[in-house]
C-alpha positions in Angstrom: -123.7 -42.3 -70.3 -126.8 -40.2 -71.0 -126.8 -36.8 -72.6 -126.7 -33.9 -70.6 -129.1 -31.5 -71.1 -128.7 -28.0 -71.7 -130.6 -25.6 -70.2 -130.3 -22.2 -72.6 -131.9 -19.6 -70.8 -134.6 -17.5 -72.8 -134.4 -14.2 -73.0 -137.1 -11.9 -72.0 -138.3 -8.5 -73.6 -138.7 -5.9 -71.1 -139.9 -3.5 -73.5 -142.9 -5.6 -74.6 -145.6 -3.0 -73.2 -144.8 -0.3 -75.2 -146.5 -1.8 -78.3 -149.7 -1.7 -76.9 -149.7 1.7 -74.8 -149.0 3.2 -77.8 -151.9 1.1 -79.3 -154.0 2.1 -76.5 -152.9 6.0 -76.8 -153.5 6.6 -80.6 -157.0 4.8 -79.9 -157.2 7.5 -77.4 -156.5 10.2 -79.5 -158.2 8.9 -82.3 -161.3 8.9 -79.4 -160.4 12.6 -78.3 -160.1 13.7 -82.3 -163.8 12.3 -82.9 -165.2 13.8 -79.8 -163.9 17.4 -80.4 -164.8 17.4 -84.0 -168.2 16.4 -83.2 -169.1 18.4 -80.2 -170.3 21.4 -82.5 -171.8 19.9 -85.9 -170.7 21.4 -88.8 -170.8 19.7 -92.2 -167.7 21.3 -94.2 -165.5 19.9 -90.7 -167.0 17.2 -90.3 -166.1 16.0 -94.2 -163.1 17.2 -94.3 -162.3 15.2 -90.7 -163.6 11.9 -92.3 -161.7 12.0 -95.3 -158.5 12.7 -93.3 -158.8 9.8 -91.0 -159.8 7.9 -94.0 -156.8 8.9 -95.7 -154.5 8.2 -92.8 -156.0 4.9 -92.6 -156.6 3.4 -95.4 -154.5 5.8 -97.6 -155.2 8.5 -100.3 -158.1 7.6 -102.3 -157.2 7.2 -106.2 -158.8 10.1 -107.4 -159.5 13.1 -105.6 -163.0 13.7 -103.7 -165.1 16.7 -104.5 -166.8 18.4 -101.2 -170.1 19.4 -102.0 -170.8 22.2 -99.7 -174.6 22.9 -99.8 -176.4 26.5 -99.2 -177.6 25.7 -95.6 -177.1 27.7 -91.8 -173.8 25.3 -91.4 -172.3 26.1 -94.4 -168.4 26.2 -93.8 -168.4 29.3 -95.8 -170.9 31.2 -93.7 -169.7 29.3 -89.9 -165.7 29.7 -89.9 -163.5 32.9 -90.0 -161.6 33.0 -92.9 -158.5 32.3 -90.7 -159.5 29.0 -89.8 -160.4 28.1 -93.4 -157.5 28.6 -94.4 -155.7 26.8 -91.9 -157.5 23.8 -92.4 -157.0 23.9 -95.8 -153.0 24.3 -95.9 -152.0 22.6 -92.9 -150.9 19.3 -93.0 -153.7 18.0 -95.3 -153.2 16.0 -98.3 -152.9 17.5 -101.6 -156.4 16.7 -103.5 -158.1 18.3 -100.0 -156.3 22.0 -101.1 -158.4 22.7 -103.7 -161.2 25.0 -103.3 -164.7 24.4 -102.4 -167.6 24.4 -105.0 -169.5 27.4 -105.0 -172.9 26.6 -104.3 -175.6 28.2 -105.4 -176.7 31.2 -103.7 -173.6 30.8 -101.7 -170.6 33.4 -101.6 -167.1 33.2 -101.9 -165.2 34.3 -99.5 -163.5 37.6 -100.1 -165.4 38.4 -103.1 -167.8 41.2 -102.6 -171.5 40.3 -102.1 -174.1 40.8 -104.7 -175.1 44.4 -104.9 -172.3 45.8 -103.3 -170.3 48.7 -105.2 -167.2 48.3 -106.6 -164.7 50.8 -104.8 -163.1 51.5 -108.6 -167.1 51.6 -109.8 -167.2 54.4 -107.0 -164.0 56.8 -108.0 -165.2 56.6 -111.7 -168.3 58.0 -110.9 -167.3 60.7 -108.6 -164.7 61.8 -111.4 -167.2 62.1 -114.0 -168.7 63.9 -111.7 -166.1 66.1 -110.7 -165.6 66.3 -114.4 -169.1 67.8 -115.5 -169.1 70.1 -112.6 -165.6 71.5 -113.5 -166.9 71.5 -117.4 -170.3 73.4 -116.8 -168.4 75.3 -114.6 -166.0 76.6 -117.3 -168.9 76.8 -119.7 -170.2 79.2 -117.5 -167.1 81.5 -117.1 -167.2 81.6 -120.9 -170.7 82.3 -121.5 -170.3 85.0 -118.5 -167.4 86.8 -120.0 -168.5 86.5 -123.8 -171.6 88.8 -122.5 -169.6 91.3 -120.5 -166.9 92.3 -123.9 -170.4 92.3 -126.3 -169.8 96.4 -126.6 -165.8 95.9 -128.0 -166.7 92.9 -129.6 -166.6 94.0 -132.9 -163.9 94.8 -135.9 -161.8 91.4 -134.3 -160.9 93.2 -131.4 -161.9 90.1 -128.9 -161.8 86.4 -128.9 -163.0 84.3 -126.1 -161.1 80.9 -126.4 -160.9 77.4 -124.7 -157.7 75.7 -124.1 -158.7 72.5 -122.0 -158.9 73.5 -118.8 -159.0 77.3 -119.2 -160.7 80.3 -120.5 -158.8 83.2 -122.6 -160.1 86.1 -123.5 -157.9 88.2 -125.8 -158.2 91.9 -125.9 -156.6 94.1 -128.7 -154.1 96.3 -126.4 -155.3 99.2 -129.6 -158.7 99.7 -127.8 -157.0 99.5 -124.1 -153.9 101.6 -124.3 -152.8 104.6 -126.6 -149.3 103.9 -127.7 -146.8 103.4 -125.7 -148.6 103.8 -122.6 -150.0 101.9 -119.8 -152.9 103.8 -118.5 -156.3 102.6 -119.4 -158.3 104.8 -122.1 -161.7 106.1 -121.3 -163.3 103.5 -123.9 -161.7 100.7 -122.0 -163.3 101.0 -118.7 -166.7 100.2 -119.1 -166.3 97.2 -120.9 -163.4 95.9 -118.3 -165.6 97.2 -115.2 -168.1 94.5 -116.6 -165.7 91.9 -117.3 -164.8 92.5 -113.9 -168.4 92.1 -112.2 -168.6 88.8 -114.4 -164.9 87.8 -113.2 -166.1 88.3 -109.9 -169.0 85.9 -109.4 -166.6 83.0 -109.9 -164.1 81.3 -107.7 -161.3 80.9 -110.5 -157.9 82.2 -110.4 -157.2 84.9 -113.3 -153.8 85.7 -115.2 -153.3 89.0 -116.7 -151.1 88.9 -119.0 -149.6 91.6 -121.4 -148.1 91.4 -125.0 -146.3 93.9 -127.1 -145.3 93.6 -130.8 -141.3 94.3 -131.4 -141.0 97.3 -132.0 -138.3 98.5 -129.3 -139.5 101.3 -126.8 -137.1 102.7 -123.9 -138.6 105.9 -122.7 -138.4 107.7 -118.9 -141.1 105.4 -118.0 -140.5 101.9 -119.9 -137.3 101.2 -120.7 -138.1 98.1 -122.6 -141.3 95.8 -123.9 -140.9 93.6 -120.5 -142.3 96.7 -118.6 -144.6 97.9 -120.9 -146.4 94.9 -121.1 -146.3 94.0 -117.4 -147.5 97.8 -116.8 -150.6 97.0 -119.1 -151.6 93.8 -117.1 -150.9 95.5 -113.3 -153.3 98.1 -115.1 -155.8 95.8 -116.1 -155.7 93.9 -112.7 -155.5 97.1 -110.7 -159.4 98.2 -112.1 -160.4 94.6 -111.3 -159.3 94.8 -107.8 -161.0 98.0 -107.4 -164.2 96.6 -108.8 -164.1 93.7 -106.3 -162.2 91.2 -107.5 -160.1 89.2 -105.0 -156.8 90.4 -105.7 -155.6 87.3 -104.1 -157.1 85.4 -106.8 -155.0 87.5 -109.5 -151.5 87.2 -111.0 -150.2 90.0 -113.5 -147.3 88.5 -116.5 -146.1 90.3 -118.8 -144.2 88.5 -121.8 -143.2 91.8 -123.8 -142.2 90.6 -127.4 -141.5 86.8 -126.7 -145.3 85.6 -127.4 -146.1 86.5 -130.3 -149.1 85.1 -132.1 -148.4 86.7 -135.3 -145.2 87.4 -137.5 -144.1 90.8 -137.0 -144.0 91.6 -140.3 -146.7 93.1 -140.9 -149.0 96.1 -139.4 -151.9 93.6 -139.0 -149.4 90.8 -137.7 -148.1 93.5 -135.2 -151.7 94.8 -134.2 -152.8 90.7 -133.3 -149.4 90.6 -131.2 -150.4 93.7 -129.2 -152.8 92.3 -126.6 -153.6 91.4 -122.9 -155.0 88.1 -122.1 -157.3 87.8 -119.4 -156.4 83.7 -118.4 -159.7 82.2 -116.3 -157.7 79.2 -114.5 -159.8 75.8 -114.6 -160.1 73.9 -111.1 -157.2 71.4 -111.7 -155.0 74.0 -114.0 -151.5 74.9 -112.9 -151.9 78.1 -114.8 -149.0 80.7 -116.8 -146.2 80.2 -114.9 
């Protein structure tokens, strides 16, 4: 009897079509890519397109690639926003491609300032010197002024113009002011304060009056301690600067009695230094006697 033979029945793939559709559509895109990327020339892209594909391809190459981008009107530096730059160079590209371009020469980095351009800190420095030498010549002149108008009591120590950083004291023996124990301006006193006041008054600068006793204790009908003999003496002072045209609003009055002194107490010229009024010419930025 003869063998019988078998038929076995092959099996067919019904899915065989999808190997090359999606042959045919990464050919396509592949197509599409190229197109787009060439359809506006630009030499940074176009590099950086080539050595993708090549690297999808045919795999990272062994050592990293250096893109030379050269000073011309397609320059990837000068062409894209830096948006896009930066999107092409952190999305999805390989890692030797994130490094950053060579700076070509006369080329400019982006976000660096340009050549020439001022430096905004450059630009606050110099206005602050500025500001400084105006506020500084500005002082010297309050000095100067004021060291002219006191010439006629200048003598026998009576006055001292002095600088403490930002401000101008003059200090004014209370001796040639005041009689004792009083608070009313002698005759002697008010030439020499009416021109104080005439210098005073040709500058913008606040002004602190500010009167000093020695400690010797004093409680009369009138002052029943230092504190308002002293303040008495500076409201004085102020009073005849106001009437000669001083902005009042421009003027405090202080008065420190005792608590100030410059001098020990202990003796009559100690006690004659700590009877005073300081005249305080505020400096721009100064807070002042508070």
């Amino acid at each position: 009897m003869g063998k019988r033979r078998r038929f076995v029945e092959e099996h067919q793939n019904h899915e065989a079509w999808a190997i090359p559709y999606g042959d045919l559509v990464t050919l396509l895109l592949a197509f599409f890519v190229t197109m787009y990327a060439i359809s506006s020339v630009n030499a940074g892209k176009y590099r950086v397109l080539s050595d993708s594909l090549s690297a999808a391809f045919r795999g990272a190459p062994s050592s990293p690639q250096v893109i030379t981008v050269r000073e011309s009107p397609t320059d990837i530096n000068a062409s894209l926003p830096i948006t896009e730059v930066n999107r092409m160079f952190t999305a999805g590209m390989p890692a030797y491609m994130r490094m950053p371009l060579p700076q070509a020469s006369g080329t400019e980095r982006i976000g660096q300032p340009t050549p020439g351009s001022a430096d905004p800190r450059d630009q606050q420095n110099k206005e602050r010197e500025q500001y400084e030498m105006a506020r500084n010549a500005e002082l010297d002149g309050v000095e100067a002024d004021v060291s002219n108008a006191l010439t006629s009591i200048a003598g026998n120590n009576n006055v001292h113009v002095l600088r403490h950083g930002d401000n101008v004291e003059v200090q004014i023996s209370s001796d040639i002011l005041f009689s004792s124990g009083d608070a009313r301006l002698a005759a002697g006193a008010l030439v020499p304060l009416d021109s104080l006041a005439d210098a005073l008054k040709a500058w913008p600068n606040r002004v602190r009056v500010i009167g000093h006793t020695d400690d010797r204790p004093i409680r009369t009908a009138e002052y029943q301690s230092n504190w308002e003999l002293s303040a008495a003496r500076a409201a004085s002072v102020v009073r005849l600067f106001g009437a000669r045209g001083v902005d009042p609003k421009r003027m405090a009055v202080i008065g420190y009695g005792e608590t100030a002194p410059m001098q020990p107490n202990t003796s009559a010229a100690g006690r004659n230094a700590n009877r005073r009024v300081a005249i305080v010419i505020l400096g721009r930025d100064s807070k002042g006697e508070e």
